[in-house]
MIROMAR-320646 format. One record per residue: residue number from 0; residue in one letter; x, y, z of N, C-alpha, C, O in turn. Coordinates in steps of 0.02 Angstrom, whole numbers, plus 50000, padded with zeros to 5 digits. Layout:
BEGIN
NODE; NUM; A; X; Y; Z; X; Y; Z; X; Y; Z; X; Y; Z
...
This chain:
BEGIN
NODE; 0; X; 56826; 44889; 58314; 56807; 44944; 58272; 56797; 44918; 58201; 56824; 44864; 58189
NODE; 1; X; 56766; 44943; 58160; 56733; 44924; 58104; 56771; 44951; 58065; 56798; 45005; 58079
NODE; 2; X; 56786; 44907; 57985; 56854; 44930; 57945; 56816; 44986; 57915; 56864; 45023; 57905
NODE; 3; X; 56763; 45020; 57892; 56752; 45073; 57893; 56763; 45137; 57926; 56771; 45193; 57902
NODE; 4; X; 56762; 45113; 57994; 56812; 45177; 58027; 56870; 45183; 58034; 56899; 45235; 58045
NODE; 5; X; 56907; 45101; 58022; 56977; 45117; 58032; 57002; 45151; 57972; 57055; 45182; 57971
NODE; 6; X; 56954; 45142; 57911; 56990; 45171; 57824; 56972; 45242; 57852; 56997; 45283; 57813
NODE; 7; X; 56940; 45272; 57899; 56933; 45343; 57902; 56987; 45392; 57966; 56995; 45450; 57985
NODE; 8; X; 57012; 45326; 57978; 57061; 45372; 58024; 57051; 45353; 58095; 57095; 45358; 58137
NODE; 9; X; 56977; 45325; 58110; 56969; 45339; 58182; 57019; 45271; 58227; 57016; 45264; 58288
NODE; 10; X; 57040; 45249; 58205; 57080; 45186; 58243; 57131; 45214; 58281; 57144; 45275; 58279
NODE; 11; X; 57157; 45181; 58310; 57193; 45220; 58378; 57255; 45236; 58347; 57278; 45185; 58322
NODE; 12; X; 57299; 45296; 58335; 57354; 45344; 58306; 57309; 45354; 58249; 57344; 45395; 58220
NODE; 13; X; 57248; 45347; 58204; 57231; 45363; 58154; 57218; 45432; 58136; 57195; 45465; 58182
NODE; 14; X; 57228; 45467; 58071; 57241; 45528; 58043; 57186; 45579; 58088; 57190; 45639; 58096
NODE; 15; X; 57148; 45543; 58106; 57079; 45573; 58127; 57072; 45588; 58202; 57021; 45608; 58231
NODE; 16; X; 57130; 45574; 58228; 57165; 45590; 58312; 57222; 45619; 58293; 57273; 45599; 58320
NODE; 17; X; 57227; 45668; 58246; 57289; 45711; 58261; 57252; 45792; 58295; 57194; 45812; 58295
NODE; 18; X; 57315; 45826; 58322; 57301; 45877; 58359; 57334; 45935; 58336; 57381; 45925; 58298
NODE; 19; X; 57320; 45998; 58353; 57363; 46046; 58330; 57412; 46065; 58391; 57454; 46110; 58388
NODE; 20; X; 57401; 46025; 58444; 57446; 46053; 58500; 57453; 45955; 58549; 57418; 45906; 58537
NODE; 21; X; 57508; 45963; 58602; 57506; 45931; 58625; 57467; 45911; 58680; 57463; 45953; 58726
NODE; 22; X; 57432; 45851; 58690; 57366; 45872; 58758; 57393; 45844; 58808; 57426; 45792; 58804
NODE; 23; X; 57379; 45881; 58869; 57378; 45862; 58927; 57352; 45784; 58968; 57305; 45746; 58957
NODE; 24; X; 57399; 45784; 59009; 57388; 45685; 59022; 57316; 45679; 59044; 57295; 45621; 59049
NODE; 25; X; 57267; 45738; 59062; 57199; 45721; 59063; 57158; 45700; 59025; 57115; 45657; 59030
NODE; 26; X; 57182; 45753; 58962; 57162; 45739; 58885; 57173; 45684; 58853; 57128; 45654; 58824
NODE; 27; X; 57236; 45661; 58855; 57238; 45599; 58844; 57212; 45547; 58875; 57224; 45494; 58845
NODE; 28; X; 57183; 45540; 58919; 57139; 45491; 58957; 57073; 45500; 58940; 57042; 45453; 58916
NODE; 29; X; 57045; 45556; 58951; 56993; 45550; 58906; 56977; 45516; 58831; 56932; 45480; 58809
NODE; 30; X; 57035; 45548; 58802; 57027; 45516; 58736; 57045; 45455; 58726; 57039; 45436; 58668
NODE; 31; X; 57077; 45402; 58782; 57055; 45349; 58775; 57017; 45309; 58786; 57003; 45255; 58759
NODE; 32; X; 56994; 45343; 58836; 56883; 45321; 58849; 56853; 45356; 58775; 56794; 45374; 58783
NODE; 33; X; 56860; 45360; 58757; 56823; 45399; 58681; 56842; 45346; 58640; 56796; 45317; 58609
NODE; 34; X; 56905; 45325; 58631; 56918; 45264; 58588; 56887; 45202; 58591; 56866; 45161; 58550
NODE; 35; X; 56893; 45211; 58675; 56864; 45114; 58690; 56798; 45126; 58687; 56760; 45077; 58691
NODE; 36; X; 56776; 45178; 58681; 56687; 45188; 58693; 56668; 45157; 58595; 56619; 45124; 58577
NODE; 37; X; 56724; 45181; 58552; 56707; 45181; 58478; 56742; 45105; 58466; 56740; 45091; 58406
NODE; 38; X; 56765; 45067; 58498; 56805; 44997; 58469; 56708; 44964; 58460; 56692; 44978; 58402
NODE; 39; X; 56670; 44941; 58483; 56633; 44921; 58457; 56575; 44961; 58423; 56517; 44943; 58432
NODE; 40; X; 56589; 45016; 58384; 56542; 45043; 58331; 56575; 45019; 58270; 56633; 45015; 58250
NODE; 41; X; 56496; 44997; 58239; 56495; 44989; 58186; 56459; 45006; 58148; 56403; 44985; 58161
NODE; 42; X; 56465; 45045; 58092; 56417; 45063; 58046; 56374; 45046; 57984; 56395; 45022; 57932
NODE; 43; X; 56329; 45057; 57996; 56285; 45023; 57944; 56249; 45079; 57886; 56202; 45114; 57905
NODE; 44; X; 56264; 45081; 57839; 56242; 45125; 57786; 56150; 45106; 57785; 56117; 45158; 57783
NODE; 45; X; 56125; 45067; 57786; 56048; 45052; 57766; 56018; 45074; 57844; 55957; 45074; 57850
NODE; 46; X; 56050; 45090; 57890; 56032; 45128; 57956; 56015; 45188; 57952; 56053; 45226; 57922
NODE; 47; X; 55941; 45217; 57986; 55947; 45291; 57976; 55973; 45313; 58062; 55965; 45276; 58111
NODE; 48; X; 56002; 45375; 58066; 56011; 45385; 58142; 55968; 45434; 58139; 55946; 45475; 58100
NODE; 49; X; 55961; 45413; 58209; 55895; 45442; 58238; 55891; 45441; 58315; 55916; 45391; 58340
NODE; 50; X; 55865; 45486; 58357; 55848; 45496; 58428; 55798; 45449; 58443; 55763; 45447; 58392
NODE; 51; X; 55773; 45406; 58487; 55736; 45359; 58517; 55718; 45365; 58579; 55761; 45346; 58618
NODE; 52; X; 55664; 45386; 58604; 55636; 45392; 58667; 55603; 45344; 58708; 55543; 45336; 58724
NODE; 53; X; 55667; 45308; 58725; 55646; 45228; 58736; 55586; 45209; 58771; 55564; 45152; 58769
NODE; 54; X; 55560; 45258; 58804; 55483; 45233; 58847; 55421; 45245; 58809; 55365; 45236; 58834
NODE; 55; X; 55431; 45266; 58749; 55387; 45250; 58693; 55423; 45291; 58629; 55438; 45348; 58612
NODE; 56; X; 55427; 45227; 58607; 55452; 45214; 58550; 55422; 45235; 58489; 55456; 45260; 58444
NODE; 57; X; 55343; 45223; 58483; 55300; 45245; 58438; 55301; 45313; 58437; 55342; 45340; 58400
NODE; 58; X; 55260; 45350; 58477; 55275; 45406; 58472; 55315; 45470; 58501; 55294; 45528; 58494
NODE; 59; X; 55386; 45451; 58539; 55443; 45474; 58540; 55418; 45527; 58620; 55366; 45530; 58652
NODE; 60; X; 55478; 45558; 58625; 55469; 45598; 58674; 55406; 45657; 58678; 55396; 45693; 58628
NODE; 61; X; 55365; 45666; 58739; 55354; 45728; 58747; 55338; 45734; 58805; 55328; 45686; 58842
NODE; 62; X; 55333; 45807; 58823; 55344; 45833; 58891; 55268; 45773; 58946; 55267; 45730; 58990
NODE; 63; X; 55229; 45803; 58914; 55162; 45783; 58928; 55168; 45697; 58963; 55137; 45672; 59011
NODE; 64; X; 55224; 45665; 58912; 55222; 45603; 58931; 55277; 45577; 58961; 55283; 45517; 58974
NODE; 65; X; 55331; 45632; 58978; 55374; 45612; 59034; 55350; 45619; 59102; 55363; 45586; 59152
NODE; 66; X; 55302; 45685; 59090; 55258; 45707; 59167; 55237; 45648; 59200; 55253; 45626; 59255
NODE; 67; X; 55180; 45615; 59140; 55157; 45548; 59161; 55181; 45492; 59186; 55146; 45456; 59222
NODE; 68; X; 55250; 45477; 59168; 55307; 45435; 59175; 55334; 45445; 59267; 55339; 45403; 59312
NODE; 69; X; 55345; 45518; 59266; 55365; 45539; 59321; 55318; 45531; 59367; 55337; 45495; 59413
NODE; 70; X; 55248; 45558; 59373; 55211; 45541; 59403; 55146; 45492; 59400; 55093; 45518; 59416
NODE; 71; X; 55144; 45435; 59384; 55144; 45368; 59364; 55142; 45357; 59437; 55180; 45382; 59478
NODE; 72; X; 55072; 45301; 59451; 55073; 45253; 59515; 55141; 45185; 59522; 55173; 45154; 59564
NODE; 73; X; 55131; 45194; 59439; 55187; 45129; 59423; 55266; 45130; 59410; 55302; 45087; 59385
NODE; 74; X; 55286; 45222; 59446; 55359; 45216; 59445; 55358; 45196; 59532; 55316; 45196; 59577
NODE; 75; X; 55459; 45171; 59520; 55470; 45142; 59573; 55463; 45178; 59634; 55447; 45143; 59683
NODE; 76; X; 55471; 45247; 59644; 55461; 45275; 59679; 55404; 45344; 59696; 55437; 45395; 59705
NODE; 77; X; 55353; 45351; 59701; 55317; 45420; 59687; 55321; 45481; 59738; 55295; 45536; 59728
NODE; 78; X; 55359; 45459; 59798; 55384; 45514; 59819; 55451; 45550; 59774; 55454; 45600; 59739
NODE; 79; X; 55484; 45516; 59788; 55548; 45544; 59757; 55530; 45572; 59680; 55560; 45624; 59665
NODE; 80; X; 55476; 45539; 59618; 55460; 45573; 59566; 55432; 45646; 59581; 55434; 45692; 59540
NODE; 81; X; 55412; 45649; 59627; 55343; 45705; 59648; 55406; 45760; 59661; 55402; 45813; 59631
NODE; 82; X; 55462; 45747; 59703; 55530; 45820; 59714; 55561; 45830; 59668; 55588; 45886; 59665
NODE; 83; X; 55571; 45784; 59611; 55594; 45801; 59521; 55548; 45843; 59512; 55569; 45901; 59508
NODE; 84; X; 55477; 45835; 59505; 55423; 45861; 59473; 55406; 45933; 59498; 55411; 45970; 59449
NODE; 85; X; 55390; 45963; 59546; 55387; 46010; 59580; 55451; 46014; 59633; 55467; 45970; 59673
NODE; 86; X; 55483; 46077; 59622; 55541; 46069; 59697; 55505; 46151; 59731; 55484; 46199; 59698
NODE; 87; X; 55508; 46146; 59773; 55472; 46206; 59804; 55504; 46249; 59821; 55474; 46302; 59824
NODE; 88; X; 55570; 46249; 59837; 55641; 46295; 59836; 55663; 46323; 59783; 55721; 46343; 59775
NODE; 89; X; 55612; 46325; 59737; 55650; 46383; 59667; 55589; 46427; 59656; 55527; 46426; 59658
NODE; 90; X; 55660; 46483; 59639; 55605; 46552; 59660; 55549; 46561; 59597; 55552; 46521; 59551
NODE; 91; X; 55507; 46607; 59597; 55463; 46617; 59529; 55507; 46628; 59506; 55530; 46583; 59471
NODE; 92; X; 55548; 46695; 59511; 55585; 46738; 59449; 55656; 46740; 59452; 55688; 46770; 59409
């Protein structure tokens, strides 16, 4: 974890994991997959965050071009895209 998050609390007992009640041993397991998921973030101030629609990058998600994606000669499968794409078992209304 990055000493930026640990000065903010998020380090493991840090101010920023306190609770108003005691959690349940599920809760607590979760929240230690939440921790180990954050031990390697690190933050970068000159970073902007932002959403990325990794199959094009330039110009980001849209419907039009996931269609294409989905039904594409060049995905791995075009049956199986084609029952994502249309399922014929859902009603009009």
């Amino acid at each position: 974890m990055s000493p930026e998050m640990s000065l903010l609390g998020w380090g493991a007992g840090g101010a920023a994991w306190a609770w108003r009640r005691q959690l349940w041993v599920r809760e607590e397991e979760l929240l230690g997959e939440c921790q180990a998921l954050l031990l390697n973030i690190s933050l970068k101030a000159q970073s902007t965050d932002r959403w990325q629609w990794q199959l094009d990058p330039d110009q980001g998600y849209s419907v039009r071009g996931a269609y294409q994606i989905l039904t594409s000669q060049d995905s791995v499968t075009l049956d199986v895209s084609q029952d994502l794409t249309w399922h014929r078992q859902v009603p009009l209304k």
